[in-house]
N, C-alpha and C positions, 0 to 999 in steps of 0.2 A: 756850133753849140756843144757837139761832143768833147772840141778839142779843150776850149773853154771850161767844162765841167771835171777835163780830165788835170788839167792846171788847178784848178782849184782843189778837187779831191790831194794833190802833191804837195799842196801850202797847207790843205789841214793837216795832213798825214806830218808831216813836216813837223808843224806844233802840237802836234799830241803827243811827238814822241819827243821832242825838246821840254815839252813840259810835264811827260812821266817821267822823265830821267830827271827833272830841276831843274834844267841848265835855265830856266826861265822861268822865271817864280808866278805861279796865278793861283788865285784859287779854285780849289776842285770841283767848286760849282763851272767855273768857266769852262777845265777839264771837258766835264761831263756833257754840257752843252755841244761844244765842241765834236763831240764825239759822236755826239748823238746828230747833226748838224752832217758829219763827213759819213756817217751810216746812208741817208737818206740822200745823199747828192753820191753817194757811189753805186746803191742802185736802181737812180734814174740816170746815172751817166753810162750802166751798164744793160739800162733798157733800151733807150737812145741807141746805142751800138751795135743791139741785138735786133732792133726795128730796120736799122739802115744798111744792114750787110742781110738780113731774113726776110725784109718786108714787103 
């Protein structure tokens, strides 16, 4: 699950920065979602990590 979480957090990260730079046109609602989407999946991927090496 973490490594899972840790891929996915790389594919937003990925498109958030391809699409603040342009290189991939969407609109800022999608942006924004997005953003807001790899906030909340980076930290339960980083609670997950902290539970399995602490817990």
């Amino acid at each position: 699950m973490i490594l899972i979480l840790g891929i996915l957090n790389m594919l937003l990260i990925l498109f958030q920065i391809s699409s603040g730079l342009r290189w991939v046109k969407v609109p800022f609602g999608v942006h924004k979602r997005t953003g807001i989407v790899l906030f909340f999946s980076a930290a339960f991927h980083a609670l997950l990590a902290f539970i399995a090496n602490y817990g």
